[in-house]
C-alpha positions as CSV (number, residue, x, y, z in Angstrom):
1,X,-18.1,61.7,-10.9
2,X,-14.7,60.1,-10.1
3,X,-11.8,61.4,-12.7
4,X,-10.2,59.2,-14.5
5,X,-6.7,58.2,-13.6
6,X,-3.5,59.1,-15.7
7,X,-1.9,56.2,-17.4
8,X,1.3,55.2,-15.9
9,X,4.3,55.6,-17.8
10,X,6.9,52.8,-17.3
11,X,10.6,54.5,-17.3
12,X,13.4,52.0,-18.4
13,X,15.1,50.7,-15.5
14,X,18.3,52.4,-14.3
15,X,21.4,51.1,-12.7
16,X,24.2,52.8,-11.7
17,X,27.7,50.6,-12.3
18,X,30.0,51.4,-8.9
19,X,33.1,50.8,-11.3
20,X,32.8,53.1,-14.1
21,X,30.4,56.2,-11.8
22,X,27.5,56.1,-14.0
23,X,23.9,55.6,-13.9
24,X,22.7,53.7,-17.3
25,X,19.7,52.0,-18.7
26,X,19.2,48.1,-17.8
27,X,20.0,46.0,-20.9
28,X,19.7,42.1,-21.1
29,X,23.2,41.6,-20.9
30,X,23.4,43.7,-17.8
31,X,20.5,41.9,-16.6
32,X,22.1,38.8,-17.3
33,X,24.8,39.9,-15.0
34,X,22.7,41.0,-12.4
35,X,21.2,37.6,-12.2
36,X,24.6,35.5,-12.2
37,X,26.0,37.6,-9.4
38,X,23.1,37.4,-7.1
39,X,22.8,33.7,-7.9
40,X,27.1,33.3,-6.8
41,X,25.8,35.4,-3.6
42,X,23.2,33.4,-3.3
43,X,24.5,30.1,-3.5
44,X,28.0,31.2,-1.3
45,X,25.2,32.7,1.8
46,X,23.6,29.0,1.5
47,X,26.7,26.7,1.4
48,X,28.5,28.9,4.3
49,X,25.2,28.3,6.1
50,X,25.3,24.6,5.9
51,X,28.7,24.7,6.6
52,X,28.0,26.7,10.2
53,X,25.0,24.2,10.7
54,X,27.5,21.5,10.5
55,X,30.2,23.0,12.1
56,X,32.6,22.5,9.9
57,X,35.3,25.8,9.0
């Protein structure tokens, strides 16, 4: 008879903030943060692409 597996148990996700040297649980507003910056990356990696495509700067 096959065992039964252990139910997984979801940890909070961590992050660890370069500025301040700590690792602390992921909040909504840090979240919210995390999302903004990657969408600036994001959106900065896409218009310099164009902008090579084109050949312009």
């Amino acid at each position: 008879m096959a065992r039964k597996p252990k139910p997984l148990v979801v940890l909070p996700h961590k992050v660890y903030i370069r500025a301040a040297g700590e690792t602390v649980d992921m909040t909504p507003d840090l979240r919210k943060q995390v999302s903004k910056k990657c969408a600036d990356v994001l959106l900065r990696w896409a218009k310099a692409s164009v902008m090579e495509e084109l050949g312009i700067g």
